[in-house]
C-alpha positions in Angstrom: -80.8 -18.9 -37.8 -77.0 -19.1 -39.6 -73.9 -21.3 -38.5 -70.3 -20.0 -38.3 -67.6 -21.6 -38.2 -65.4 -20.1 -35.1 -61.0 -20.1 -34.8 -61.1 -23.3 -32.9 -63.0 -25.1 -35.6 -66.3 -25.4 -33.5 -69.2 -24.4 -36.1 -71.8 -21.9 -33.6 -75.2 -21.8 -34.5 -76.4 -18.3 -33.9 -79.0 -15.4 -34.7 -78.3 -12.1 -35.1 -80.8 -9.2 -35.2 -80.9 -5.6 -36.0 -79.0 -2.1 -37.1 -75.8 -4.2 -37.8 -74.1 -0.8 -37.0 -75.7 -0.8 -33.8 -73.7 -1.4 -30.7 -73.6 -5.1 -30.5 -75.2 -6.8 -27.2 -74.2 -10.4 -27.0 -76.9 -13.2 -25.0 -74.6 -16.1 -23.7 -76.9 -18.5 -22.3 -77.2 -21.0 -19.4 -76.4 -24.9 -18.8 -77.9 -27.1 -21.3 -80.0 -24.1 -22.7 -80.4 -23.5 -26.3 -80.7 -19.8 -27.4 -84.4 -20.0 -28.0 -84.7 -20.0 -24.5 -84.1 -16.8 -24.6 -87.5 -15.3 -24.6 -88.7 -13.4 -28.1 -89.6 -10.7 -25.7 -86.7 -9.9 -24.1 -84.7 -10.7 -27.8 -86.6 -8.1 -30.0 -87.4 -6.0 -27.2 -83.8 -5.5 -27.2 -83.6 -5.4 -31.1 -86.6 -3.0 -30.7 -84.5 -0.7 -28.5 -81.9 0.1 -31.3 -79.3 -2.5 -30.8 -77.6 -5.8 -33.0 -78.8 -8.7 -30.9 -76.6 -11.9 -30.7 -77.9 -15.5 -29.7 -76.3 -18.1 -30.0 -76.3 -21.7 -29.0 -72.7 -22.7 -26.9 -70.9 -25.6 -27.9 -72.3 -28.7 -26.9 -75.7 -27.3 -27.1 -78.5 -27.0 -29.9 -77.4 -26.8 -33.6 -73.8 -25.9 -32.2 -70.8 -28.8 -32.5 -71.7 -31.9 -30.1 -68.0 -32.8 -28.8 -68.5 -36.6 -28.5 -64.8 -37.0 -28.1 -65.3 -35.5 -24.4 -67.4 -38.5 -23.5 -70.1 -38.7 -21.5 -69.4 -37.9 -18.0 -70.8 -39.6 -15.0 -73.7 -36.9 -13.3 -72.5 -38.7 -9.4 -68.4 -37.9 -10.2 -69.5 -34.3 -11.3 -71.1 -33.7 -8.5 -68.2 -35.1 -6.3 -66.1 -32.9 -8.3 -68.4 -29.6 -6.7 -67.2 -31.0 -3.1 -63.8 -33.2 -3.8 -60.9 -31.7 -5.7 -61.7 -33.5 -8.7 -60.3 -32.9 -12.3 -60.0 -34.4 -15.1 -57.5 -33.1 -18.1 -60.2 -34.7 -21.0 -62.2 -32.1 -20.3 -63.3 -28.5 -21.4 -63.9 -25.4 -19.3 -66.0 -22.6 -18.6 -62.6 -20.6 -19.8 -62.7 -22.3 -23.5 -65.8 -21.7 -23.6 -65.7 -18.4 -22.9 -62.9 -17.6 -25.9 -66.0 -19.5 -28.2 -67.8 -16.2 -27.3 -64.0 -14.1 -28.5 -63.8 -16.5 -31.4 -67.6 -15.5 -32.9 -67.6 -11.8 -32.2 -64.4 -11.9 -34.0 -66.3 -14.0 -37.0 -68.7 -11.3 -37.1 -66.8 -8.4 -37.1 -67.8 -6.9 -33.6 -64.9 -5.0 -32.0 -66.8 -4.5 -28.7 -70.1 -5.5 -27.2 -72.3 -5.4 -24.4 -72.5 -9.2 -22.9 -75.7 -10.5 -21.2 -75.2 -13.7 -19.5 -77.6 -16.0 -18.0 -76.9 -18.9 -15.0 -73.8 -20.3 -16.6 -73.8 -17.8 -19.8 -73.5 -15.4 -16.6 -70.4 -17.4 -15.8 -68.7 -16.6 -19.1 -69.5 -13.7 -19.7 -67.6 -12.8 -16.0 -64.6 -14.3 -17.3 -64.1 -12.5 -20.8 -65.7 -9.2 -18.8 -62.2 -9.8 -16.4 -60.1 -11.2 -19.5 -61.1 -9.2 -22.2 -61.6 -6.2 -20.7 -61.4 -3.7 -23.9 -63.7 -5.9 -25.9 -66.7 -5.5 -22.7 -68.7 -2.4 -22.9 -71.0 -3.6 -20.3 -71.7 -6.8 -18.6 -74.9 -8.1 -17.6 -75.1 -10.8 -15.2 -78.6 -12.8 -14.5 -79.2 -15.9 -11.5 -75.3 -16.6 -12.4 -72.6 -16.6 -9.1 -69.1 -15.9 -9.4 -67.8 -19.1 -6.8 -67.4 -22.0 -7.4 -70.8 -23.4 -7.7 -71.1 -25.6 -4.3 -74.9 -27.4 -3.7 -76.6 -26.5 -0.5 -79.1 -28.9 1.4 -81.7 -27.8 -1.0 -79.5 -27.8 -3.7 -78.7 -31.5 -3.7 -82.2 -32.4 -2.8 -83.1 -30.5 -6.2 -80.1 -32.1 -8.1 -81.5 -35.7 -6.8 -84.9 -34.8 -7.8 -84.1 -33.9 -11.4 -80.8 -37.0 -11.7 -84.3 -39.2 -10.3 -86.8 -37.7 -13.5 -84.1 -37.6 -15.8 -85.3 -39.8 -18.7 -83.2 -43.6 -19.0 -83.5 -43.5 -23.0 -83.5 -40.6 -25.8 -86.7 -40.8 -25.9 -88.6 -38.1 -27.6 -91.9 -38.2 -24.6 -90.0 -38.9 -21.8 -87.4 -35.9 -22.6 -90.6 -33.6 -23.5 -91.9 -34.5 -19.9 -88.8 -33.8 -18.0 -87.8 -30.8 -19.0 -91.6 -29.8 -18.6 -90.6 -31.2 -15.0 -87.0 -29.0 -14.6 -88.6 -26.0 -15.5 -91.3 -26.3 -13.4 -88.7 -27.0 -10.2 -86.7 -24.2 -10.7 -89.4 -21.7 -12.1 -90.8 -18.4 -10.3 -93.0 -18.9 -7.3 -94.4 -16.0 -7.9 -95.3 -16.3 -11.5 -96.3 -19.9 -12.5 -96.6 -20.8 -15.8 -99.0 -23.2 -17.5 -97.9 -26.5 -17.9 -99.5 -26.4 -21.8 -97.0 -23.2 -22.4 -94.2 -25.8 -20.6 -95.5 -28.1 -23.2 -94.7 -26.4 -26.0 -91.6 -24.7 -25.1 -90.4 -28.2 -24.7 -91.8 -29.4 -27.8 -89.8 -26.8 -29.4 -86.5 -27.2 -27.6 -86.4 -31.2 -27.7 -87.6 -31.1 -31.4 -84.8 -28.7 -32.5 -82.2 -30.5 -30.7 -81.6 -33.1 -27.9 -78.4 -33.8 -26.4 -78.4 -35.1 -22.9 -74.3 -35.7 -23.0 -74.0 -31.9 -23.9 -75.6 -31.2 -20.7 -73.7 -33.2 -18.3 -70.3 -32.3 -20.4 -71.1 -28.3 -19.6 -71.5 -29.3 -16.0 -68.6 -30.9 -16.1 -67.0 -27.9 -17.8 -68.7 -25.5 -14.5 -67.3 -28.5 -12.3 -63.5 -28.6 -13.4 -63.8 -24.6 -13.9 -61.9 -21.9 -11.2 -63.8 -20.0 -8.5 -63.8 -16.4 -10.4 -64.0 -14.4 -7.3 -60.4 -13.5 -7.8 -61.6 -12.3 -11.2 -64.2 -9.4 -10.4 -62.3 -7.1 -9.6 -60.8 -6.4 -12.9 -63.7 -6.1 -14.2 -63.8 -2.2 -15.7 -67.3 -2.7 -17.7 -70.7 -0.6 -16.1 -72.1 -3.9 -14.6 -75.9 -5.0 -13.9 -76.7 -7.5 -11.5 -80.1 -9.2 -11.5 -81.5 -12.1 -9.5 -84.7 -13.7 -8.1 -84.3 -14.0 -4.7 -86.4 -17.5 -4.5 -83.9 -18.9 -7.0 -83.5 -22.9 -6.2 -80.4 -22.8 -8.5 -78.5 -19.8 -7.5 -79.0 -18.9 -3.8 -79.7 -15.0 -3.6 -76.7 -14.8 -2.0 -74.5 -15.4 -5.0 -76.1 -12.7 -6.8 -75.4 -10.7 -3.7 -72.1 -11.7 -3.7 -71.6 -11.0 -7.4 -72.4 -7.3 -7.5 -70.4 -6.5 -4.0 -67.6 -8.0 -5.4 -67.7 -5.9 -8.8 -66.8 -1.9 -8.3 -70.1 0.1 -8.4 -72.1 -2.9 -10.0 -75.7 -2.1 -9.3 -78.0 -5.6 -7.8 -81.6 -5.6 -8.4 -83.1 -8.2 -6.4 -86.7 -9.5 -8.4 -89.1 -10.8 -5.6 -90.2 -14.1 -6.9 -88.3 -14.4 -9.2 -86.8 -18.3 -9.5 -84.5 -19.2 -12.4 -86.0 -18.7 -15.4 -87.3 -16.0 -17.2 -91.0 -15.6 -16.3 -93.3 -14.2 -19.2 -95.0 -11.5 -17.0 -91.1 -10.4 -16.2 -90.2 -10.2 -19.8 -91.2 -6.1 -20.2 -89.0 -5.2 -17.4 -85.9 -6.9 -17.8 -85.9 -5.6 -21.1 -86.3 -2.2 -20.0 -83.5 -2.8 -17.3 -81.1 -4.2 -19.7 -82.0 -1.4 -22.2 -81.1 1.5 -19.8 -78.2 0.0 -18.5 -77.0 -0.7 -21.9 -77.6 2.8 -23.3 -76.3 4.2 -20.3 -72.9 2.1 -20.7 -72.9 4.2 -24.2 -73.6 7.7 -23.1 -70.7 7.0 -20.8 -68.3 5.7 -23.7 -69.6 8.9 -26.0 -68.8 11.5 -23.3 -65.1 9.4 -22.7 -64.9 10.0 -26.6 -65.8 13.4 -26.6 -63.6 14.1 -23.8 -60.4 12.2 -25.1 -61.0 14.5 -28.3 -61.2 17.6 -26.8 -58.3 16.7 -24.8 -56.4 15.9 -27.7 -57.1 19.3 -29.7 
């Protein structure tokens, strides 16, 4: 693991794996999720596959800056904000956060890169895919939507349950057993993991870092942030869509919604799948990340080879 210190100030804590002159793939991850959640599978799978691998932790979020000057915003006014139009100007957005993700590939020297984002990290990586269009070589989106995220019937009922197991104190047990609990709420139906694996994967996440404020200031930041609907379609980059479609988080539909809304973006719909990344899935989202990826770079190779024959 190394830190950087990015344009804005804000020091990004952040691994990076691989053939540095590879083409660069970039993970942006989800709410509240630090970048070991991406799974060692999926990470040197892809490293595996011939690529530089980037993860990194987002602001507000593992060994990344903690912006304590934002505050500590109230879970029951964010959650108005999804249904009243409420904003607030002390705030960051998914938009700032998405020039972090600018601001490090420009630390590390990568021109271009292929983004991968999940749930939120999906969200971001939408907006610098329709921003930044000649710095996207493909784009990657996984159980993310591009609306403006609004909670269904279920989806309150699951925000209640969560707001109602969310531990009172920092406490080191109590936040080891709830997000043992969130994990197992919004996990895969179909592939159900062992509540001694959710053990230690919490272990490891609470014990590396544990900010609850972080959390509830990048909801804020999804709360106060534009619908991007109006943003897919300027996005140029070979896109992948992939979603569970028993996700609790993200309806199916969003991911539905996603890949119509993006020209010739290709949806694969993983039966279910919930939102996480379940272990037994691990070897095939590589694979279909991979392909796409390498794909996206035949593609650019033949536009190459085409531009210079043009040129001659």
């Amino acid at each position: 693991m190394r830190t950087i210190k990015i344009k804005s100030g804000i020091t990004i804590s952040y691994q990076d794996q691989g053939d540095k002159s590879a083409p660069a793939i970039i993970l942006i991850m989800g709410l509240g999720a630090q970048l070991i959640v991406w799974p060692e599978e999926l990470y040197f799978g892809l490293v595996n596959s011939g690529f530089r691998v980037i993860r990194f932790d987002n602001r507000d979020t593992g060994l990344s800056s903690q912006l304590e000057q934002y505050g500590d915003p109230s879970l029951l006014k964010i959650w108005l904000s999804k249904r009243l139009p409420l904003t607030s100007s002390n705030m960051y957005t998914l938009d700032d956060m998405a020039t972090d993700v600018i601001e490090l590939m420009d630390a590390l020297n990568i021109k271009k890169a292929h983004l991968v984002g999940a749930s939120m990290g999906g969200m971001i990586a939408q907006i610098i895919a329709a921003k930044y269009k000649k710095k996207v070589l493909s784009l990657t989106s996984i159980m993310s939507s591009s609306g403006k995220l609004k909670l269904s019937l279920s989806g309150l009922k699951l925000f209640l349950q969560l707001v109602k197991h969310r531990p009172r104190s920092p406490n080191r047990n109590s936040a080891i057993q709830y997000n043992i609990k969130l994990n197992q709420r919004i996990g895969s139906p179909a592939y159900p993991q062992d509540e001694q694996v959710l053990r230690k994967q919490a272990i490891s996440g609470v014990d590396r870092a544990y900010n609850p404020r972080g959390f509830n200031r990048q909801l804020a930041a999804i709360a106060a942030s534009d619908c991007r609907q109006h943003l897919m379609p300027k996005i140029k980059a070979p896109t992948l869509v992939i979603h569970g479609n028993v996700d609790p988080v993200m309806p199916v539909a969003a991911g539905k919604l996603t890949a119509m809304q993006i020209r010739k973006a290709k949806l694969k719909i993983v039966t279910g799948m919930g939102h996480n990344f379940p272990p037994a899935l691990m070897a095939k989202m590589t694979k279909w990340i991979s392909k796409h990826v390498k794909k996206a770079e035949k593609k650019r190779a033949q536009k190459k080879l085409k531009k210079l024959f043009q040129t001659d």
